[in-house]
C-alpha positions in Angstrom: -82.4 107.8 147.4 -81.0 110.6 149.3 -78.9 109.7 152.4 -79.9 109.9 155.8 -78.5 109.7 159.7 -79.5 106.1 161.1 -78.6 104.3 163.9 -75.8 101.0 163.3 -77.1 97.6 163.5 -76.2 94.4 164.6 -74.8 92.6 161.6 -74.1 88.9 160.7 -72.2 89.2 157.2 -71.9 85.8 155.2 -69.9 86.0 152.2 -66.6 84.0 150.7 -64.6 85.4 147.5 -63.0 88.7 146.6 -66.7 90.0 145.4 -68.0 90.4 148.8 -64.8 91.7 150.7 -66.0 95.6 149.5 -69.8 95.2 150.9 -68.1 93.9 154.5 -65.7 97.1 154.0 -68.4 98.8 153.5 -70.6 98.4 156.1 -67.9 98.1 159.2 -67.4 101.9 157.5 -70.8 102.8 158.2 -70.7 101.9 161.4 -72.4 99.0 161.4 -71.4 96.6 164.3 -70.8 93.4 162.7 -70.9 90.9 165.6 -69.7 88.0 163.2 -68.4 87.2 159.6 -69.5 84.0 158.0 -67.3 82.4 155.9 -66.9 78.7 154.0 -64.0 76.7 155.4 -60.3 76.7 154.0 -59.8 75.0 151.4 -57.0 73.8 149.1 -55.5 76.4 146.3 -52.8 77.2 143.9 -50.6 74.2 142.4 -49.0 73.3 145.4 -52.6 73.0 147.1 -52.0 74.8 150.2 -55.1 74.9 152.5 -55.9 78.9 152.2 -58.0 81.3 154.1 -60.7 83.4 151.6 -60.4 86.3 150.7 -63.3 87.8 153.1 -62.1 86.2 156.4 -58.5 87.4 155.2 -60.3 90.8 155.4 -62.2 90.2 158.8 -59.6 89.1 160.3 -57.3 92.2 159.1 -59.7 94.1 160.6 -60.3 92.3 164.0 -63.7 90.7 163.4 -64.9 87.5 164.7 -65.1 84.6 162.1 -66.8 82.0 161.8 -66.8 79.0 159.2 -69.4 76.1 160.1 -69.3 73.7 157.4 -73.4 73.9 156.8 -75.8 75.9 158.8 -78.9 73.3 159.6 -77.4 72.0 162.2 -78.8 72.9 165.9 -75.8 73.6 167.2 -75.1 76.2 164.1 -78.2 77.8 164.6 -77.4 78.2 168.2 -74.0 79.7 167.2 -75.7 82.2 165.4 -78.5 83.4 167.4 -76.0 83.7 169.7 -75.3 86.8 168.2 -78.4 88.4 168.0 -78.3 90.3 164.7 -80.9 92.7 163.7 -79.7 92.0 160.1 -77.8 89.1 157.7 -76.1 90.2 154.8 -75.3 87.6 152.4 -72.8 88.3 148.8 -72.0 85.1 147.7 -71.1 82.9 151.1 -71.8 79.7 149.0 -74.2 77.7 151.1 -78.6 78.2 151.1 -79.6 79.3 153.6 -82.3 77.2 155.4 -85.7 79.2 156.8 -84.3 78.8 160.1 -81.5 81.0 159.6 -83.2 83.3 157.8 -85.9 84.0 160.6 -83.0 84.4 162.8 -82.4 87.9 162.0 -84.9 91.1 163.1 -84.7 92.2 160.0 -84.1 89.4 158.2 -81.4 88.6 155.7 -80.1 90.8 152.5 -78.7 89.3 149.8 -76.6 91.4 147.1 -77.2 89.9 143.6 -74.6 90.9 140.4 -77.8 90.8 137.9 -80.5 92.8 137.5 -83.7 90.3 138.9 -84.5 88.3 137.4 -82.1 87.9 134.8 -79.6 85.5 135.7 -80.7 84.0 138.9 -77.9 81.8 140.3 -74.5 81.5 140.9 -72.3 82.5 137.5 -74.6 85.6 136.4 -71.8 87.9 135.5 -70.1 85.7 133.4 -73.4 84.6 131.7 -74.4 88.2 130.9 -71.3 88.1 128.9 -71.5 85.5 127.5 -74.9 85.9 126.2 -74.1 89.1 125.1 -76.3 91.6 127.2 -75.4 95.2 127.2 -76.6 96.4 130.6 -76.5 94.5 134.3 -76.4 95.8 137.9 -76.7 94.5 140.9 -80.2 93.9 143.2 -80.1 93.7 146.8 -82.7 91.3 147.6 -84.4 90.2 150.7 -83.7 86.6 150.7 -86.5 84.1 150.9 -85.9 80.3 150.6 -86.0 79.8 146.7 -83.0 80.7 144.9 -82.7 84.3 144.2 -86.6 84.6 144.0 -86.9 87.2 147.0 -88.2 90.6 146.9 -86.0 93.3 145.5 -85.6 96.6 147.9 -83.2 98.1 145.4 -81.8 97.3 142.1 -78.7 99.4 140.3 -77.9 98.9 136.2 -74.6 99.4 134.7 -73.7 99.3 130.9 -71.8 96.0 130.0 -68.7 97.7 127.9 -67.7 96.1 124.5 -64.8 94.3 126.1 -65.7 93.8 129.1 -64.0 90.7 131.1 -65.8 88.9 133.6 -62.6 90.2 135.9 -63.4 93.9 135.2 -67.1 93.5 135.3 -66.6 91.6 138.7 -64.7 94.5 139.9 -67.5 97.2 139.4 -70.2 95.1 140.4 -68.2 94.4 143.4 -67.9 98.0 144.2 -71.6 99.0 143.0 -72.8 96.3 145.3 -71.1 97.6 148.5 -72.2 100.9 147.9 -75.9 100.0 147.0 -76.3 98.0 150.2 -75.3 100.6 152.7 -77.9 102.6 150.9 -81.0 100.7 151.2 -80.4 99.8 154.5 -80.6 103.3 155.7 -83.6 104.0 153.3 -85.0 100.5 154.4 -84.7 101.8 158.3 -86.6 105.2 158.0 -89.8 103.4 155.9 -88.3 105.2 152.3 -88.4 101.5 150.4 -90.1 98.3 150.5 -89.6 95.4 149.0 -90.7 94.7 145.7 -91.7 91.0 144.0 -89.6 90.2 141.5 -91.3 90.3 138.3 -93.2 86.9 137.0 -91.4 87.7 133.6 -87.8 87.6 132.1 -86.2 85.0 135.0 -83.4 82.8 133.5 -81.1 80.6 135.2 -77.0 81.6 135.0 -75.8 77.8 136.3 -72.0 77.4 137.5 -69.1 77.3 135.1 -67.9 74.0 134.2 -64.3 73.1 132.9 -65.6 71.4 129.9 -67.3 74.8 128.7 -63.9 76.6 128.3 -62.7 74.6 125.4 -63.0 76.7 122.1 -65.2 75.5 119.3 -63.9 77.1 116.1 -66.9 76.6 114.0 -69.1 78.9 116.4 -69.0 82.8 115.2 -66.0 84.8 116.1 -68.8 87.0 117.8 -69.4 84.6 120.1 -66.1 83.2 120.6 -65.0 86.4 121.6 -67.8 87.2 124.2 -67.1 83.6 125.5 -63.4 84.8 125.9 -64.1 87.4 128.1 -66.7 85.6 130.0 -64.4 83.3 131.1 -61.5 85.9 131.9 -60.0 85.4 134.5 -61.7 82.0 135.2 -61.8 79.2 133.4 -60.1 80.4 130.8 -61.1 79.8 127.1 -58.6 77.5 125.8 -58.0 75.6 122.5 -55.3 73.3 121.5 -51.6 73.7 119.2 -50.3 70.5 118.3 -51.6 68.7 121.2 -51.1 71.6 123.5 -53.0 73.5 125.4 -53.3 76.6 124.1 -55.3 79.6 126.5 -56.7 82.4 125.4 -56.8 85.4 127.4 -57.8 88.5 124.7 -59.1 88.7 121.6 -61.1 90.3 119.4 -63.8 89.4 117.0 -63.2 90.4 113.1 -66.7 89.7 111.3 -65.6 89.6 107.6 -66.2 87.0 104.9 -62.8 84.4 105.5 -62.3 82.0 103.0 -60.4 79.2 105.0 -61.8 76.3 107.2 -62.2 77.2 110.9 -59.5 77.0 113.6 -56.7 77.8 110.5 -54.3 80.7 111.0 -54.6 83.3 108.3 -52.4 85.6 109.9 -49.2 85.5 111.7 -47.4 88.6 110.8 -48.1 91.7 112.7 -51.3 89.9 114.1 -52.1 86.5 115.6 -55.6 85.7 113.2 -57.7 82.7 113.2 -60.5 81.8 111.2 -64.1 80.5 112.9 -67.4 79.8 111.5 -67.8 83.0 110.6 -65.5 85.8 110.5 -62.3 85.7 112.9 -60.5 85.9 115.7 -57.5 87.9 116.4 -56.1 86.7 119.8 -53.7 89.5 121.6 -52.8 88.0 124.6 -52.7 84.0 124.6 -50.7 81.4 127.2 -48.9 78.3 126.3 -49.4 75.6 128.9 -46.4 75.9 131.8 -45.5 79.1 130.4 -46.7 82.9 131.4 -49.6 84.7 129.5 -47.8 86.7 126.6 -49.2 89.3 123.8 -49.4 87.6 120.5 -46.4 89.4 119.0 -44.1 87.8 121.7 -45.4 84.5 121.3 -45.2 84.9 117.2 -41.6 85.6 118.2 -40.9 82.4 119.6 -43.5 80.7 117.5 -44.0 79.8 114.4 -48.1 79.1 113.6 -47.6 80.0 109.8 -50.7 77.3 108.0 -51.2 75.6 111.5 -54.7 74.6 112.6 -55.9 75.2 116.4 -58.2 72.9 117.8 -57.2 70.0 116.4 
């Protein structure tokens, strides 16, 4: 899509974590006038549990914009609020509430919604870290134009990305992030002058990437080291993949699959000399970069150092 010279638009801009921070950069760049940003309320973080401001209304505010943070948008009053601010356009990245019809037939233009998948693979709200963990090699992002199903709309423009061997959910985030903010300033100049519509998602190929629970985090030794290792990097930097050391939780933070014939049960350590290697279902794991509970994240030669793990069994 080549670029073009189009005038700025009212903008409402809904969004919550670090992943949406570089569209909202993106757009106030492109001169877009964004009359508000929409944002969930404060809430609790960190040990000490210290009511904190998101990442995106950190940003808006930083950068003068009005903020907003409504606990739920079907009320009359919210609707009010935003029509208020008669925007041409909405553009949602992963604000955390649906959307009812009646906010989405409050914009002109109605509302854009930028998707880390490739629709529609991995509808929902963990797709990056299920792409992972399934073990695709490609994803992308799709800016949709959001209808009331959940991530069903019509796509106006959909970028792929290769998924790298040892790729973390943290790195992929990153460069989706990015891909995202660049992708959305793009169709909406194409979308102004007529050069794209939007295009039904195909009835074909829709699967469902559901939130990441606590539970799924705990490391099941008899699975393949194949999989235990895309699981690791799924959950990198959140929830962690974690096992247990004599009662202790154990996190794993990098590691890398070794898919050879091991004669040992899984969850044993078969190596503890230059390398940190433990044995699964089939073939191995060798963790580089592991975290005692209470302590700091270490490689696996410094915790070797200070630990011995010589015939121990993880997971037990």
């Amino acid at each position: 899509m080549a670029p073009s010279h189009f005038p700025p638009l009212d903008i409402v801009f809904a969004g919550t974590p670090a992943f949406a921070v570089p569209a909202l950069a993106a757009l106030h760049a492109a001169g877009h006038r964004v009359r508000a940003v929409y944002t969930q309320p404060d809430r609790p973080a960190g040990r000490g549990r210290v009511t904190t401001a998101g990442p995106v209304k950190a940003h808006a505010l930083e950068h003068g914009l009005t903020v907003e943070q409504p606990p739920g948008l079907r009320s009359l009053e919210a609707l009010e609020q935003l029509r208020g601010y008669v925007p041409q356009l909405m553009v949602v990245v992963a604000y955390g509430l649906i959307l009812p019809q009646t906010v989405l037939d409050v914009p002109a233009l109605g509302c854009l919604n930028i998707h880390a998948s490739l629709l529609p693979r991995w509808r929902g709200a963990a797709p990056i870290e299920r792409a992972i963990e399934a073990g695709d090699t490609q994803t992308g992002v799709s800016i949709m134009k959001m209808d009331a199903g959940l991530d069903t709309g019509p796509v106006l423009l959909a970028r792929a990305t290769p998924i790298g061997s040892r790729e973390t959910a943290a790195s992929l985030h990153d460069r989706l992030a990015k891909l995202g903010a660049d992708a959305v300033v793009e169709v909406i100049a194409a979308w102004q002058d007529g050069r794209v519509t939007p295009q039904p998602q195909p009835a074909t190929g829709a699967c469902y990437a559901r939130k990441i629970e606590r539970r799924e985090a705990a490391i099941d030794w008899t699975r393949d080291a194949v999989e235990l290792d895309r699981q690791v990097r799924a959950f990198n930097p959140r929830p962690v993949a974690e096992t247990t050391w004599s009662g202790r939780q154990l996190r794993l933070w990098e590691a890398t699959p070794m898919p050879r014939t091991i004669d040992a049960s899984a969850g044993s350590v078969i190596e503890t000399g230059a390398r940190l290697v433990v044995a699964a279902g089939r073939g191995a794991l060798q963790i580089e970069r592991l975290q005692l509970a209470g302590r700091r994240a270490m490689s696996a030669a410094e915790f070797l150092h200070a630990h011995s793990l010589t015939g121990e069994r993880l997971g037990e």
